[in-house]
N, C-alpha and C positions, 0 to 999 in steps of 0.2 A: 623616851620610851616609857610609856607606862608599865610598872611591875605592882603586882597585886600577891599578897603570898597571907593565906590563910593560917589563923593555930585557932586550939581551944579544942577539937573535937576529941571523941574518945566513947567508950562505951558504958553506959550508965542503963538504970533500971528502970521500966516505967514506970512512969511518975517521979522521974526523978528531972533535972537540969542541968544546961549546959549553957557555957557564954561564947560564942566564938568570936574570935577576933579578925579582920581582915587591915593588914597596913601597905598604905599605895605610896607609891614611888615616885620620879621621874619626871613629872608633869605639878602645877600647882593645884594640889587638891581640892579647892573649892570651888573651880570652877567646871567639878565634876557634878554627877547626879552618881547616887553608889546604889547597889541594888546588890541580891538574894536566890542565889537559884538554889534548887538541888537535884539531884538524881537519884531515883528510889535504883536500888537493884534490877537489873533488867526491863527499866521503863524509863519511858523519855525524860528529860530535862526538864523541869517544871519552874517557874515563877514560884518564889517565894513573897518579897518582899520591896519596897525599896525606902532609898531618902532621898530626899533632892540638894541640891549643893551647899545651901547653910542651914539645913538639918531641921527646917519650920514646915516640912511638910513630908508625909510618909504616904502610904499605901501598903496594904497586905494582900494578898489572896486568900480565900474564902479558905482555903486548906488549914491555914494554921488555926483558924480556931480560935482566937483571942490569944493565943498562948505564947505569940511571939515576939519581940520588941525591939526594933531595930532605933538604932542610933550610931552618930556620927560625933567626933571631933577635931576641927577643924582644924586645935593646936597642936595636936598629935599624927596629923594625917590617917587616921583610924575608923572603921565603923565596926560595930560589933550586931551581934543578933545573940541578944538573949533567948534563952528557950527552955520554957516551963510547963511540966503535965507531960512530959516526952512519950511518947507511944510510939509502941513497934512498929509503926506506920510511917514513924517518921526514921527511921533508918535508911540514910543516903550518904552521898558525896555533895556535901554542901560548898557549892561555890560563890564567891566575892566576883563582881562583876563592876565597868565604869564606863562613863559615858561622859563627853562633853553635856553640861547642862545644858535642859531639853526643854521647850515651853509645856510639855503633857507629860509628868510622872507615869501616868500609865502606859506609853509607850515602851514597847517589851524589846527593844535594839539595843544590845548595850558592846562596846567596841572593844573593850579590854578585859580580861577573865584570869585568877587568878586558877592556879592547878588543884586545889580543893582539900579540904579536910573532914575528914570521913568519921560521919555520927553512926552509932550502932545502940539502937535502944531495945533492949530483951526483956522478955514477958518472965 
């Protein structure tokens, strides 16, 4: 069984930064694809970001802006999403998400979901 359990979030000021952390469990982590979502307050689930299983290939969604940087380690069983320039826009419940690896990154299905830790960015 996969377990996925987020840290790092917290409340910072815009323009300020945060590293979140997401550690999986259960299953052998590389032969996942790990991905990014969040949830603004009162608005659907959205795509954030992803990696694919030995961490040579990403994909963002146009939302972040340049400003976000996801990475994997594979010795660690770990991926993180750096996040820099943070605005109020970006205050959510950011979740850790996993998938068996998938031949299209872009592919928005992902099987396993971690319970989320929660970004709050104030103007």
């Amino acid at each position: 069984q996969v377990q996925l359990v987020e840290s790092g979030g917290g409340s910072v000021q815009a323009g300020g930064s945060l590293r979140l952390s997401c550690t999986f469990s259960g299953r052998i982590f590389s032969r996942y694809d790990m991905g990014w979502f969040r949830r603004p307050p009162g608005k659907e689930r959205e795509f954030v970001c992803a990696v694919n299983w030995n961490g040579q290939n990403t994909i963002y969604e146009s939302i972040v802006d340049g400003r976000f940087t996801i990475s994997r380690d594979n010795g660690k069983n770990t991926v993180s999403l750096q996040m820099d320039n943070l605005r109020p826009e970006d205050t959510a419940m950011y979740y850790c998400a996993a998938r068996l690896k998938t031949v299209n990154l872009a592919f928005r299905r992902y099987e396993h979901w971690g319970q989320g830790t929660q970004v709050t960015v104030y103007s």
